[in-house]
PDB file of N, CA, C, O and CB in Angstrom:
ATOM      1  N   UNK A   1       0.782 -14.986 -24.648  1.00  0.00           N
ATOM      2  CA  UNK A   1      -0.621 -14.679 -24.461  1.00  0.00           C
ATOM      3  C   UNK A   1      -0.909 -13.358 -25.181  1.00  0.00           C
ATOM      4  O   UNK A   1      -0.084 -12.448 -25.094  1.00  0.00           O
ATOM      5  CB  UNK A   1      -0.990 -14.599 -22.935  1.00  0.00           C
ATOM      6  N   UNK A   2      -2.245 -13.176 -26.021  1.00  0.00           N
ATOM      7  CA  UNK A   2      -2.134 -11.799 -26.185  1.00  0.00           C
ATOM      8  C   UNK A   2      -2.248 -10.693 -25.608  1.00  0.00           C
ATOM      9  O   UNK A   2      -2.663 -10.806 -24.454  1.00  0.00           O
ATOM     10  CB  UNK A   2      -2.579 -11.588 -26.753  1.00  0.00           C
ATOM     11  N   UNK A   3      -1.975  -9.288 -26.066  1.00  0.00           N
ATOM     12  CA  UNK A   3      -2.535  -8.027 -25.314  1.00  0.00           C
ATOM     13  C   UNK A   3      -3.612  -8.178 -24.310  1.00  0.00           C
ATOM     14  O   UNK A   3      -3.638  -7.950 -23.100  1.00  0.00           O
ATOM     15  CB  UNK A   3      -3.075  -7.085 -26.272  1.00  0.00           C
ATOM     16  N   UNK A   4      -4.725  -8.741 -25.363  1.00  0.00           N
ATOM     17  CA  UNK A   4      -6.221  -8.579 -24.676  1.00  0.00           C
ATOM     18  C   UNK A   4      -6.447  -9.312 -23.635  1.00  0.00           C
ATOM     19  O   UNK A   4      -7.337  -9.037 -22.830  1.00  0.00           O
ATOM     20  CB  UNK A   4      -7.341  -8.907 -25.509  1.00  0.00           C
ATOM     21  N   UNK A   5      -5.539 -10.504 -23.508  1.00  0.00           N
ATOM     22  CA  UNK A   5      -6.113 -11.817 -22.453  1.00  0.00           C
ATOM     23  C   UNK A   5      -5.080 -10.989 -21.609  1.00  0.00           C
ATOM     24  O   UNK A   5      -5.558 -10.472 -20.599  1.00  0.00           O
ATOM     25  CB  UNK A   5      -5.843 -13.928 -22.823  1.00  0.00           C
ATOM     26  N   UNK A   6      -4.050 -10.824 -21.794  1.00  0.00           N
ATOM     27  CA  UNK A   6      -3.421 -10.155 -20.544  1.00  0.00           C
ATOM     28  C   UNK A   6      -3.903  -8.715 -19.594  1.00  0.00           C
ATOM     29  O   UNK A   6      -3.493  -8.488 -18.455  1.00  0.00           O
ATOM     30  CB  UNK A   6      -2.125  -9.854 -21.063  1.00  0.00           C
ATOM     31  N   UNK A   7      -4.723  -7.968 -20.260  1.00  0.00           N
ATOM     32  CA  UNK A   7      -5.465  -6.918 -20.039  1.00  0.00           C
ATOM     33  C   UNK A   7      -6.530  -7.700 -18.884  1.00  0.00           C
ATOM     34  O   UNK A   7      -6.550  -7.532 -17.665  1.00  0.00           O
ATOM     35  CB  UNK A   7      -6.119  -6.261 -21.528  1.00  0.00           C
ATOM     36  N   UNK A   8      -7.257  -8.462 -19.593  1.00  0.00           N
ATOM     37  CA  UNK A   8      -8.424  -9.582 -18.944  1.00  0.00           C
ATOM     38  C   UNK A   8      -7.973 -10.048 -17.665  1.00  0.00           C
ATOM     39  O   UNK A   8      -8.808  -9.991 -16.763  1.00  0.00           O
ATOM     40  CB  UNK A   8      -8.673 -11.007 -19.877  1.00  0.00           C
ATOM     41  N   UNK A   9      -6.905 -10.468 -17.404  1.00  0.00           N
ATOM     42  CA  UNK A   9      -6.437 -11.210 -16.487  1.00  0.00           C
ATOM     43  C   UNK A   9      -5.877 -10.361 -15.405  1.00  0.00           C
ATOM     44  O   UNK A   9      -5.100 -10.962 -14.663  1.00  0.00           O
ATOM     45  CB  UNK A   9      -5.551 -12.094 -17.025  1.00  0.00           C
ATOM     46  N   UNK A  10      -6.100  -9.021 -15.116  1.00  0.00           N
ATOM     47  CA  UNK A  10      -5.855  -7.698 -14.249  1.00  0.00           C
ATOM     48  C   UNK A  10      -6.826  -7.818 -13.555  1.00  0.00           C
ATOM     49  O   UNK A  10      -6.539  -7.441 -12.419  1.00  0.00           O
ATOM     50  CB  UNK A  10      -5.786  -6.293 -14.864  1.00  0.00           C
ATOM     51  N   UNK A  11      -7.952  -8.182 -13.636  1.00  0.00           N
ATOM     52  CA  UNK A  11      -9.346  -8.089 -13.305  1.00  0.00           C
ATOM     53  C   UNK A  11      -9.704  -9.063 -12.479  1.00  0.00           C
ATOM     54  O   UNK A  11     -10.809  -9.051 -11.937  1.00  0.00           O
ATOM     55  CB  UNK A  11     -10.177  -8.112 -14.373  1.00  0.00           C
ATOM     56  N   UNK A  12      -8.515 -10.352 -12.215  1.00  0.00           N
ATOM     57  CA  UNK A  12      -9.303 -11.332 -11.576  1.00  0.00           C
ATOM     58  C   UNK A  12      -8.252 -11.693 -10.618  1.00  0.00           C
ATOM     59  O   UNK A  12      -7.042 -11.764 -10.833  1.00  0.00           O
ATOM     60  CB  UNK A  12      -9.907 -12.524 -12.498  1.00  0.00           C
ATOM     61  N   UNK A  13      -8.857 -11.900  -9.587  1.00  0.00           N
ATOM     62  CA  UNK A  13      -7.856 -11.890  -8.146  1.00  0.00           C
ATOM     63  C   UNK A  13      -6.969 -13.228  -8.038  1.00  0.00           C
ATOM     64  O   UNK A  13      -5.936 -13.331  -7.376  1.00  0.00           O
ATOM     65  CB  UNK A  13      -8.890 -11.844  -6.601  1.00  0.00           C
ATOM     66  N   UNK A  14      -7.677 -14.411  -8.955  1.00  0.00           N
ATOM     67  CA  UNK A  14      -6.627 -15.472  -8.592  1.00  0.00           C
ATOM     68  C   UNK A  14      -5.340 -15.282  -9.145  1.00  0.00           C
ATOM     69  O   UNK A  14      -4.308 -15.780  -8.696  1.00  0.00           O
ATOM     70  CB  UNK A  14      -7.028 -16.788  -8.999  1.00  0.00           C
ATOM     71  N   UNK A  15      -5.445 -14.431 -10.290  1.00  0.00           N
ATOM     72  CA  UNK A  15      -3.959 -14.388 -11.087  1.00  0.00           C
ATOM     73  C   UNK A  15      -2.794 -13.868  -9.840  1.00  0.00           C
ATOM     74  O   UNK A  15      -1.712 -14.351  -9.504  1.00  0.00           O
ATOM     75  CB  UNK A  15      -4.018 -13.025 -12.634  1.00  0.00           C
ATOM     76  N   UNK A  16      -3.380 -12.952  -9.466  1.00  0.00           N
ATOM     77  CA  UNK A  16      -2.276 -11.949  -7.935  1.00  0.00           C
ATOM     78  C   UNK A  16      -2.186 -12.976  -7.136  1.00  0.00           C
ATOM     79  O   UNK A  16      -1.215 -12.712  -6.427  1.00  0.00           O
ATOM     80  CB  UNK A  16      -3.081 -10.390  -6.783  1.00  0.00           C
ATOM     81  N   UNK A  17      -2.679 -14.159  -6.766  1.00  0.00           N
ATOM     82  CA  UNK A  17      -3.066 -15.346  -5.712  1.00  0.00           C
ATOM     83  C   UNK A  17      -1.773 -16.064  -6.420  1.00  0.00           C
ATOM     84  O   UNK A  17      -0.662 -16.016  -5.892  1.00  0.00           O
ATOM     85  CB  UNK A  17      -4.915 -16.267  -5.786  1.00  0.00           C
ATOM     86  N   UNK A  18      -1.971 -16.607  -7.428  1.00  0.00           N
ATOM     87  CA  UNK A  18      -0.968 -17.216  -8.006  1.00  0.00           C
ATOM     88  C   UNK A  18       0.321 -16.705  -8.439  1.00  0.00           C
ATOM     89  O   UNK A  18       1.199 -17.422  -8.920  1.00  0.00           O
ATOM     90  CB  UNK A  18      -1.421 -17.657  -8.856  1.00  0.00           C
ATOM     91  N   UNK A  19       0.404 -15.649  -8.288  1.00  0.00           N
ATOM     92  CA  UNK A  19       2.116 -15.098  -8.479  1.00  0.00           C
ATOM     93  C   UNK A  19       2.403 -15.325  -7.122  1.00  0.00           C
ATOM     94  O   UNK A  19       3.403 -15.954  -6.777  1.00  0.00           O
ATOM     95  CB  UNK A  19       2.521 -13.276  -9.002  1.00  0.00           C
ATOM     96  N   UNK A  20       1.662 -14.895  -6.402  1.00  0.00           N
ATOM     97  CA  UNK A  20       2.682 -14.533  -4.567  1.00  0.00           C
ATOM     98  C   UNK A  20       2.459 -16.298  -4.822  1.00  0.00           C
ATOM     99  O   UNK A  20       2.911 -16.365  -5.965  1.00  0.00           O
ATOM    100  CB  UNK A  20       1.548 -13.287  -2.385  1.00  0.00           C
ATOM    101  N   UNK A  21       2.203 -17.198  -4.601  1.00  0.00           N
ATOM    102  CA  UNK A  21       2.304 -18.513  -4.704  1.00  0.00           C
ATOM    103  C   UNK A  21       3.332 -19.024  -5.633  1.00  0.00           C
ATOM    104  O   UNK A  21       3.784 -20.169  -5.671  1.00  0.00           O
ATOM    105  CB  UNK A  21       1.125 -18.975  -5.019  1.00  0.00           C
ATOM    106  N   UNK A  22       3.626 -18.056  -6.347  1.00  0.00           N
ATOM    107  CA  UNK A  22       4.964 -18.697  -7.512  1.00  0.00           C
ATOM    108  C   UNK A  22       6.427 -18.261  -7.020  1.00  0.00           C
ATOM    109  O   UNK A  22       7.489 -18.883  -7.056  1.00  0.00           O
ATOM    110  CB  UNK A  22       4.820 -17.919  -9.326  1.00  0.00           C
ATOM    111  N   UNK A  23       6.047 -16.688  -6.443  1.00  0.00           N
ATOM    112  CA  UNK A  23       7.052 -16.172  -5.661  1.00  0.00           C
ATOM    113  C   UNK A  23       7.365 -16.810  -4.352  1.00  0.00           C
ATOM    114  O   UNK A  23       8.554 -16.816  -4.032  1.00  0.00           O
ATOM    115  CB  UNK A  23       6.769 -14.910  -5.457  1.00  0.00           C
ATOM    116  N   UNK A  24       6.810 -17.156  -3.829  1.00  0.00           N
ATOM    117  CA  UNK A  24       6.929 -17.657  -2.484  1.00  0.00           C
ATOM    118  C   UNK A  24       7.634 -18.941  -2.882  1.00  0.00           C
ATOM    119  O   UNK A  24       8.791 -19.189  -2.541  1.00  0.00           O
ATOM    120  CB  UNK A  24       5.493 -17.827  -1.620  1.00  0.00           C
ATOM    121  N   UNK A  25       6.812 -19.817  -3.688  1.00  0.00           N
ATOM    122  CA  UNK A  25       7.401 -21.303  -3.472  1.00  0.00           C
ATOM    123  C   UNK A  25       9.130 -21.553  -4.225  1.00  0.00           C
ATOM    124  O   UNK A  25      10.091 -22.096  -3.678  1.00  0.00           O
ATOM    125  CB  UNK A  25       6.117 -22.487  -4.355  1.00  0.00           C
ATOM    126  N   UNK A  26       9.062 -20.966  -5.576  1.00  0.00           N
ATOM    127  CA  UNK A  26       9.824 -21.582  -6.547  1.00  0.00           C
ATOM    128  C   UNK A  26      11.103 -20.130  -6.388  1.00  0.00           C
ATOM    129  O   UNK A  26      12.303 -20.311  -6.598  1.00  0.00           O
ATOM    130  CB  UNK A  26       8.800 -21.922  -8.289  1.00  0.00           C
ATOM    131  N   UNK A  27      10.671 -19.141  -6.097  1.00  0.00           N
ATOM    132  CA  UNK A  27      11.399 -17.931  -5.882  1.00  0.00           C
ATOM    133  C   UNK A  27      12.126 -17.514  -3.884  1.00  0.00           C
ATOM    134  O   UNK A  27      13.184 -16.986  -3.541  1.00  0.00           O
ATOM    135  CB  UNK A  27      10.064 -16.713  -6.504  1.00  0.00           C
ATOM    136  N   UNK A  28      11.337 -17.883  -3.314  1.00  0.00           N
ATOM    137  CA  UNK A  28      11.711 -18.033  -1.654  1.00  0.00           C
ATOM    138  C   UNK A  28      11.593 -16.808  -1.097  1.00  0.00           C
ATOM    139  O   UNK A  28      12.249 -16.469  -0.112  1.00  0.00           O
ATOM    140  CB  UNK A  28      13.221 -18.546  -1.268  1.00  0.00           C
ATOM    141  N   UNK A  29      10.321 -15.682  -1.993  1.00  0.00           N
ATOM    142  CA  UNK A  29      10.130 -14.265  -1.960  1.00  0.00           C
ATOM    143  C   UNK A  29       9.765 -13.981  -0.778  1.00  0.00           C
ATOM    144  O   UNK A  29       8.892 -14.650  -0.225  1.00  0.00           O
ATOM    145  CB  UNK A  29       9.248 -13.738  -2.850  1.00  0.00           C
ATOM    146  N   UNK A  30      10.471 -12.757  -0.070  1.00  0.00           N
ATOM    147  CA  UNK A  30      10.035 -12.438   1.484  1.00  0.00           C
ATOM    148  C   UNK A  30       8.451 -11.566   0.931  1.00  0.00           C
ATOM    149  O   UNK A  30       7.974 -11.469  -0.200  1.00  0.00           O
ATOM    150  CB  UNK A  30      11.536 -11.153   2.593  1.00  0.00           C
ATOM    151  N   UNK A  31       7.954 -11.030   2.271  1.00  0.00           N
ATOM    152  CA  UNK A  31       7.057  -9.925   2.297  1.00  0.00           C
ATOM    153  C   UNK A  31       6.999  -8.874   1.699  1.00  0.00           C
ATOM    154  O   UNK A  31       5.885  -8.460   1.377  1.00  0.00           O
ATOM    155  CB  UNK A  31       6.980  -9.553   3.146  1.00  0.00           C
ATOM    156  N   UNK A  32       8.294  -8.048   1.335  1.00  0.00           N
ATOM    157  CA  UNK A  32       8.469  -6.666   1.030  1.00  0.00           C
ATOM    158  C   UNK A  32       8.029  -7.349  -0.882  1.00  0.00           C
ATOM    159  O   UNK A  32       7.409  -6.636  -1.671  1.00  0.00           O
ATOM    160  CB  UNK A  32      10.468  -5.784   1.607  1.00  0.00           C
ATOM    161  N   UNK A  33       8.545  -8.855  -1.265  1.00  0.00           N
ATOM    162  CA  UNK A  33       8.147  -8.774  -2.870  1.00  0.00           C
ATOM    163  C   UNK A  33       6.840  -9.367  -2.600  1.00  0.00           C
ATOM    164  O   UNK A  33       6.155  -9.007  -3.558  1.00  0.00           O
ATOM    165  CB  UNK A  33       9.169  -9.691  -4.126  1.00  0.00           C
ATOM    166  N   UNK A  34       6.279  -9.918  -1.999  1.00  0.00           N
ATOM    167  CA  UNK A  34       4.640  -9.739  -2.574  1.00  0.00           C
ATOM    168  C   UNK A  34       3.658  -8.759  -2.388  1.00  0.00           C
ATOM    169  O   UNK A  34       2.620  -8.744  -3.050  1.00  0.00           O
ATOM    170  CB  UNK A  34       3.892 -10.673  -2.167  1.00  0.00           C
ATOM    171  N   UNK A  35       3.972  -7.818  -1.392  1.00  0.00           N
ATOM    172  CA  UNK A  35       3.169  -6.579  -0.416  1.00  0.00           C
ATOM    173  C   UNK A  35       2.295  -6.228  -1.879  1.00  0.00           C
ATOM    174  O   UNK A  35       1.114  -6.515  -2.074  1.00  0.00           O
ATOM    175  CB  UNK A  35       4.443  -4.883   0.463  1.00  0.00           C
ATOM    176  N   UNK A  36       3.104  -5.616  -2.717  1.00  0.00           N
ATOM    177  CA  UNK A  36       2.138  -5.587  -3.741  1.00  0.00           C
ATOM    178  C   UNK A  36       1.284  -5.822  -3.727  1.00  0.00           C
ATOM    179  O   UNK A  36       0.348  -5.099  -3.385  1.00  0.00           O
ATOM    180  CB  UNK A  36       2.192  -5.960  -4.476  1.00  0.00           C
ATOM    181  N   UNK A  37       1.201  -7.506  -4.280  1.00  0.00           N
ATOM    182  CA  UNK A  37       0.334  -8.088  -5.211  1.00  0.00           C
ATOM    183  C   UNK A  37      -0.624  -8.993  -3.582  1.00  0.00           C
ATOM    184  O   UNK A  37      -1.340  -9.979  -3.758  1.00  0.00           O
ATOM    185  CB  UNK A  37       1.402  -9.272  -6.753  1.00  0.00           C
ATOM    186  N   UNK A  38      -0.437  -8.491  -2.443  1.00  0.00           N
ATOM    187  CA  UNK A  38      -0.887  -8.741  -1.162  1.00  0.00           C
ATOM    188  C   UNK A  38      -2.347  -7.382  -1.287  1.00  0.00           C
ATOM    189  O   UNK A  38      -3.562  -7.351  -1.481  1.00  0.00           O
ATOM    190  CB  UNK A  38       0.643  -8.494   0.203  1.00  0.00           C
ATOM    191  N   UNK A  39      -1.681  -6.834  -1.134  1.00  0.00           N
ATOM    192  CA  UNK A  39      -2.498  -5.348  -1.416  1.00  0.00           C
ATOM    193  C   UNK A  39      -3.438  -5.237  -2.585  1.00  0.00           C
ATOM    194  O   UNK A  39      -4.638  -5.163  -2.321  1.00  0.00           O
ATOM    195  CB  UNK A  39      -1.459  -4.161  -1.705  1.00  0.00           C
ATOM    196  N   UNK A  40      -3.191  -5.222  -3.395  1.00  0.00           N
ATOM    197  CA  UNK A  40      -4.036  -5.726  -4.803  1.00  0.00           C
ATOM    198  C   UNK A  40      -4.981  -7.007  -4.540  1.00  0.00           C
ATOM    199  O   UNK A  40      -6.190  -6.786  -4.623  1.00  0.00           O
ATOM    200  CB  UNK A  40      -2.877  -6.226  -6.098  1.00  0.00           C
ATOM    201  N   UNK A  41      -4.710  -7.874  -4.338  1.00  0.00           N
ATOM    202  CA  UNK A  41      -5.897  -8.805  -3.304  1.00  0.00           C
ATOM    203  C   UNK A  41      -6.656  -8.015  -2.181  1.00  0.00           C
ATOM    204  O   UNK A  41      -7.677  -7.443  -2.562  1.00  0.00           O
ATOM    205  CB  UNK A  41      -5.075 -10.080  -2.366  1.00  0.00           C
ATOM    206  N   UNK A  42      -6.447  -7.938  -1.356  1.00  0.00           N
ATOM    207  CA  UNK A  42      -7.060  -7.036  -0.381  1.00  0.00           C
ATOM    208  C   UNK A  42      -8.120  -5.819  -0.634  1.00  0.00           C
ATOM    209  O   UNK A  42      -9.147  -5.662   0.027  1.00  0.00           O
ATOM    210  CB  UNK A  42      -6.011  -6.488   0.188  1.00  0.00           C
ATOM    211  N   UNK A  43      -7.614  -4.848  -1.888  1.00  0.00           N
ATOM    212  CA  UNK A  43      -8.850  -4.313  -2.466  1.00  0.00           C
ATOM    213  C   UNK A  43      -9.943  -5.043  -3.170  1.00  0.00           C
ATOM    214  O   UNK A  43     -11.149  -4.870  -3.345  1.00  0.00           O
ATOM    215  CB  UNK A  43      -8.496  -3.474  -3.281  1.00  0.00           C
ATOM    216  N   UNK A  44      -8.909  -6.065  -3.557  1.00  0.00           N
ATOM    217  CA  UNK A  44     -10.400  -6.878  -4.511  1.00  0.00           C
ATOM    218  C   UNK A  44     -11.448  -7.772  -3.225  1.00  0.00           C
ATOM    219  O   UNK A  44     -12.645  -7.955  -3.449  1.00  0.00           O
ATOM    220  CB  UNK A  44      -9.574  -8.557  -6.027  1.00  0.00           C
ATOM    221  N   UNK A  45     -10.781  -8.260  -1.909  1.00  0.00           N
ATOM    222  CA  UNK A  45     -11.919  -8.657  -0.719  1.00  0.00           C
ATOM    223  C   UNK A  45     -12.581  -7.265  -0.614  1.00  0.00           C
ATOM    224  O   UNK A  45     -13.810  -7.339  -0.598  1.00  0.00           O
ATOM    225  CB  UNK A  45     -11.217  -9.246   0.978  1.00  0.00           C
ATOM    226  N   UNK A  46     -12.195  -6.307  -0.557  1.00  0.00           N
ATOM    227  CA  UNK A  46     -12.774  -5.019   0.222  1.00  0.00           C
ATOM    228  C   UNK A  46     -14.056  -4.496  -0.910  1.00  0.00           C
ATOM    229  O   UNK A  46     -15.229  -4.192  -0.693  1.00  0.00           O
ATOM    230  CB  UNK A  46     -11.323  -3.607   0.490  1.00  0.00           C
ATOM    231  N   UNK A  47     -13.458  -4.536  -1.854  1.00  0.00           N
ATOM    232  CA  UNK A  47     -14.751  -4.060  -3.386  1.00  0.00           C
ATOM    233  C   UNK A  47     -15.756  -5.068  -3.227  1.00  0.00           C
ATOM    234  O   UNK A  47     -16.942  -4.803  -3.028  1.00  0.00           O
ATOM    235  CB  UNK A  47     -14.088  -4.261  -5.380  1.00  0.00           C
ATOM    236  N   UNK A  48     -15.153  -6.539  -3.337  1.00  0.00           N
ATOM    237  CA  UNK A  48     -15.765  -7.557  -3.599  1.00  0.00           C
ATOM    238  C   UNK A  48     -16.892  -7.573  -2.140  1.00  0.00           C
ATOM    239  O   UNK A  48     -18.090  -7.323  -2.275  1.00  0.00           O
ATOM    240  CB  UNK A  48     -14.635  -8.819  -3.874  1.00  0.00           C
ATOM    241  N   UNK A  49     -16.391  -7.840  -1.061  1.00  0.00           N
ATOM    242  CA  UNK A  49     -17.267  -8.178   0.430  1.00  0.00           C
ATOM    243  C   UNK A  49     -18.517  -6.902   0.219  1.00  0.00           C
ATOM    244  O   UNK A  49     -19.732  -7.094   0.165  1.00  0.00           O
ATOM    245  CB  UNK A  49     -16.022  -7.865   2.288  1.00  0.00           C
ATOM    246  N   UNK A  50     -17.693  -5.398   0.109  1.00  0.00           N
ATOM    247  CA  UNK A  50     -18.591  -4.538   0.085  1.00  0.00           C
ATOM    248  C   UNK A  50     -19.546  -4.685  -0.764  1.00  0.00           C
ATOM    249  O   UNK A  50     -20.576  -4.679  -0.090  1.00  0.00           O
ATOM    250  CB  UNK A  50     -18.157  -3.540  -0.025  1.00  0.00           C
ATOM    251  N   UNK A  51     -19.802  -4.811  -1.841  1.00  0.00           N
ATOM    252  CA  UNK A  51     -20.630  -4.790  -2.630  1.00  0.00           C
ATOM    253  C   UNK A  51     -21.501  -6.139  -2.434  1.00  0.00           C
ATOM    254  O   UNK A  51     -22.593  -6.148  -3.002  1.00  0.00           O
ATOM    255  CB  UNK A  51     -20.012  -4.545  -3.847  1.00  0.00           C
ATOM    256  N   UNK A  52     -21.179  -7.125  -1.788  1.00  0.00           N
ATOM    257  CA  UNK A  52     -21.673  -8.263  -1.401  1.00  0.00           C
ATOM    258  C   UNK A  52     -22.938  -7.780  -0.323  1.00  0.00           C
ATOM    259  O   UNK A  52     -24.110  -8.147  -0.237  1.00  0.00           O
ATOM    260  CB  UNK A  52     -20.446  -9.196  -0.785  1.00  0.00           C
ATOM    261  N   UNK A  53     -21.964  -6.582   0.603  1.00  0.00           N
ATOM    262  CA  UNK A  53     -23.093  -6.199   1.748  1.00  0.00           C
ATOM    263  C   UNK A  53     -24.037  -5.392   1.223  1.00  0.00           C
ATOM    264  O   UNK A  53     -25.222  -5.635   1.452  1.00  0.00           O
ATOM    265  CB  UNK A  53     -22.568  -5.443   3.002  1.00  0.00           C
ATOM    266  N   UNK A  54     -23.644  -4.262   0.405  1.00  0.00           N
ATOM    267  CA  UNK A  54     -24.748  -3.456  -0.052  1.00  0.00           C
ATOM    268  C   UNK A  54     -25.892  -4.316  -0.773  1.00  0.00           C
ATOM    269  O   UNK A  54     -27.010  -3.843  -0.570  1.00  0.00           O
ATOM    270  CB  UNK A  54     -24.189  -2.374  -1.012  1.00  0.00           C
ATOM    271  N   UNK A  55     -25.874  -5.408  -1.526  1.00  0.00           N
ATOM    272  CA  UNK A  55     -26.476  -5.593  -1.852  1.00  0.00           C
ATOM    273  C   UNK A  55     -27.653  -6.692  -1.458  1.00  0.00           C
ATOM    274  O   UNK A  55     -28.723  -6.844  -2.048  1.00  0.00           O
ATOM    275  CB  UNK A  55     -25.931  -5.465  -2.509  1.00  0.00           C
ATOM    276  N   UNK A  56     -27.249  -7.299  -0.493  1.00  0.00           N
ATOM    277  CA  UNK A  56     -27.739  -8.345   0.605  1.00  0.00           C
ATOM    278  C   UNK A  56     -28.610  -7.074   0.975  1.00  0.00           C
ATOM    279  O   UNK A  56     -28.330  -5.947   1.383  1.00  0.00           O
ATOM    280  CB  UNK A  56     -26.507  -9.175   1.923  1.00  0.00           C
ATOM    281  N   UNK A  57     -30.034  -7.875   0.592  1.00  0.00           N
ATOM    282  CA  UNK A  57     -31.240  -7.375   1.357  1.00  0.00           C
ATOM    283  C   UNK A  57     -31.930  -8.925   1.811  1.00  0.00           C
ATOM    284  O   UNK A  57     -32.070 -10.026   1.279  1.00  0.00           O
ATOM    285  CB  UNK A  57     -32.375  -6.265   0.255  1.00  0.00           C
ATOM    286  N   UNK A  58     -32.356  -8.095   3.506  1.00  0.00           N
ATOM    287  CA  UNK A  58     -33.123  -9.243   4.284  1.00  0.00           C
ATOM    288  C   UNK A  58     -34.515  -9.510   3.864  1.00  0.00           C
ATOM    289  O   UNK A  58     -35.128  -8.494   3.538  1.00  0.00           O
ATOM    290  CB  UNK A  58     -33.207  -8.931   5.764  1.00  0.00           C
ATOM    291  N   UNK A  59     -35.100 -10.506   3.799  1.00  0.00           N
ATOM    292  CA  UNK A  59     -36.373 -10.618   3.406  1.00  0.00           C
ATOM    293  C   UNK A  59     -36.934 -11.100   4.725  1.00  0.00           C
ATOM    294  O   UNK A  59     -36.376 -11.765   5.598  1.00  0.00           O
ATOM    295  CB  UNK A  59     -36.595 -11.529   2.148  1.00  0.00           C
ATOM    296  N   UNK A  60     -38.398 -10.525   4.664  1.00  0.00           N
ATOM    297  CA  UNK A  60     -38.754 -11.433   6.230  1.00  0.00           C
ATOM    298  C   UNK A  60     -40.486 -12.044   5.511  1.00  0.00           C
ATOM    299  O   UNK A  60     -41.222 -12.755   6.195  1.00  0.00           O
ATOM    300  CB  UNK A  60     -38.957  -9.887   8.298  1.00  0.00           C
TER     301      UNK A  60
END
């Protein structure tokens, strides 16, 4: 893949979804090897939800 698509692909949460899913299944990876890429998901719900709330305005 090149530089750039691999740069690209930092940015999007399924890629971290799909390693702990590669680690887990085909590798038999405990907790301590995905915590990482567990954590790195978790900021992206926390950026992602937040900014979901700030920007949710009620209309009446």
């Amino acid at each position: 893949m090149p530089k750039w698509a691999q740069v690209v692909t930092w940015f999007n949460p399924v890629t971290y979804f799909i390693e702990v899913m590669r680690m887990v299944v085909l590798k038999g990876s405990g907790f301590n090897d995905i915590a990482r890429h567990l954590g790195i998901i978790s900021i992206f719900a926390l950026v992602l939800n937040g900014w979901a709330v700030m920007s949710y305005r009620k209309r009446t």
